[in-house]
C-alpha positions as CSV (number, residue, x, y, z in Angstrom):
1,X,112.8,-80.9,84.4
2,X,115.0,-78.3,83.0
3,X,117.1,-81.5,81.3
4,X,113.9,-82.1,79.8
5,X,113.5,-78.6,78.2
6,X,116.8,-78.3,77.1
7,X,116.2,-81.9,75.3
8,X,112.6,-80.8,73.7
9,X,114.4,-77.4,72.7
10,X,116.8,-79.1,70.4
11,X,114.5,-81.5,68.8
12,X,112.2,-79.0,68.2
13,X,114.6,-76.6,66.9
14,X,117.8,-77.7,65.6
15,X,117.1,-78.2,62.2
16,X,117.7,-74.3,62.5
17,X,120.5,-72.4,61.5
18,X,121.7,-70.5,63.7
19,X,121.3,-67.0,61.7
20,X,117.4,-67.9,61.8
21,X,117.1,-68.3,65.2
22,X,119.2,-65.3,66.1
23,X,116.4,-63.2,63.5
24,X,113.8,-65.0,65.6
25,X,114.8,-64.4,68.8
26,X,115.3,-60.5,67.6
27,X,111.7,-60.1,66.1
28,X,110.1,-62.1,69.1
29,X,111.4,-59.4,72.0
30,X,110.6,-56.7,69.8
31,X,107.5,-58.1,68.9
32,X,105.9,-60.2,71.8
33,X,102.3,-59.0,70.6
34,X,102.9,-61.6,67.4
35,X,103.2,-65.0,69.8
36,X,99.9,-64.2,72.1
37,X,98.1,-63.6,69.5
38,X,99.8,-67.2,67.5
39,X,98.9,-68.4,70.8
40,X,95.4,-67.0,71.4
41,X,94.5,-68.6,68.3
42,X,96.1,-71.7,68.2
43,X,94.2,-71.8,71.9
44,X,90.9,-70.9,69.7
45,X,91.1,-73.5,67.4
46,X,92.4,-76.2,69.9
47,X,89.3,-75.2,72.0
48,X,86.7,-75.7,69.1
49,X,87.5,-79.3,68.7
50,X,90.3,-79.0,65.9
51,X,92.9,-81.9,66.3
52,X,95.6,-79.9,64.1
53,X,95.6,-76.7,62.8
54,X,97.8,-74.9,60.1
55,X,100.2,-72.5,61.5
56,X,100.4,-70.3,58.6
57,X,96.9,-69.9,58.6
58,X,97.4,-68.5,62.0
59,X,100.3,-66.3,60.6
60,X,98.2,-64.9,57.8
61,X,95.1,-64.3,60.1
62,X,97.9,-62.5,62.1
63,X,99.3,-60.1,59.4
64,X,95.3,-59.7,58.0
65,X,94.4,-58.3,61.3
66,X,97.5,-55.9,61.5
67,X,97.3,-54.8,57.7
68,X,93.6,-53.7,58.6
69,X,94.9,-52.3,62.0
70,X,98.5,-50.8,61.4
71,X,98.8,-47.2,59.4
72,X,102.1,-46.6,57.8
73,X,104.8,-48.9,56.9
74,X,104.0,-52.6,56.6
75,X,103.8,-54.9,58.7
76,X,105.9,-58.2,58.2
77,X,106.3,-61.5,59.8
78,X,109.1,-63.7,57.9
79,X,107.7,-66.5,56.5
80,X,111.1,-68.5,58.6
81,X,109.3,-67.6,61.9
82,X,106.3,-69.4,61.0
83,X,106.9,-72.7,62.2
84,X,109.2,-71.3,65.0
85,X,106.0,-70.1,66.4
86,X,104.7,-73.4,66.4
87,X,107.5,-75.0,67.8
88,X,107.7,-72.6,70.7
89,X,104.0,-73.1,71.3
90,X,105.2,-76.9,71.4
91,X,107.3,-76.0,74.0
92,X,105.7,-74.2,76.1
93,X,102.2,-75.9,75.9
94,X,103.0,-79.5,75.5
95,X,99.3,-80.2,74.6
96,X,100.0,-78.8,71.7
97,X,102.7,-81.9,70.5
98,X,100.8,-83.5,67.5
99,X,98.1,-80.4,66.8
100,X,100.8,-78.7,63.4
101,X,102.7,-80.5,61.4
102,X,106.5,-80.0,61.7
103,X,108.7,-80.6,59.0
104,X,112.0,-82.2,59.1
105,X,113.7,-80.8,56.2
106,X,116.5,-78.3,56.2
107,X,115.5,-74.8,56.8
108,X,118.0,-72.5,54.2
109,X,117.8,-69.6,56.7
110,X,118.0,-67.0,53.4
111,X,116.9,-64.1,53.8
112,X,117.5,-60.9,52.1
113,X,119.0,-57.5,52.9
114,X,115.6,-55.7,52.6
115,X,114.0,-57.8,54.9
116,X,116.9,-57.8,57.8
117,X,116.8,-54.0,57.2
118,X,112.7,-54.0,57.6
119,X,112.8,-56.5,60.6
120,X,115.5,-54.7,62.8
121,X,113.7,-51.4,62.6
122,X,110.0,-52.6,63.0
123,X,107.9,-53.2,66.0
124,X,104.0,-53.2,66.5
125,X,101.5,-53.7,69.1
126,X,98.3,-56.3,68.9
127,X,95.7,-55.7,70.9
């Protein structure tokens, strides 16, 4: 079993650098609100009959809720995470194989010093 993980885990996520993942991994523990509510809704959409399902729709519903919700500085998910979130969802819900479409190509893993700056001092709550 944990074979297995270890083999899903880099099909699903190697096409990674490793500076993306690293940001990823950073946002998700200081931000674990962002993936139930990714999963919540990806549950949502699964449960109404939908066979696949865009996850950045889910990622804009996501920052519309928290730009009505959130007072003060904005709120940002990098657009990088988006699919990271799907592939984690992948992996820990296997149902889910099939229901976004991943993309194979090569993931650039730019991102600039603003939005490192805004992501390491930034955390919120969803509700």
């Amino acid at each position: 079993m944990i074979n297995e993980k270890i083999t899903q885990r880099n099909e699903l996520f190697n096409r990674y650098p490793e500076n993306v993942l690293r940001r990823f991994r950073l946002f998700h523990a200081k931000n674990p609100g962002v993936y139930e509510k990714f999963k919540e809704l990806a549950f949502t959409m699964k449960k109404r009959g939908r066979k696949k399902y865009s996850s950045e729709i889910i990622v804009n519903i996501i920052r519309w809720h928290v730009d009505l919700e959130t007072k003060g500085e904005m709120f940002r998910i990098n657009n990088d995470y988006t699919p990271l979130y799907s592939r984690l969802l992948i992996m820990d819900f296997p149902e889910f194989d099939g229901f976004f479409e991943l993309r194979n190509g090569k993931s650039k893993g730019i991102t600039s010093l603003e939005q490192r700056k805004r992501e390491s001092n930034l955390t919120f709550d969803i509700n």
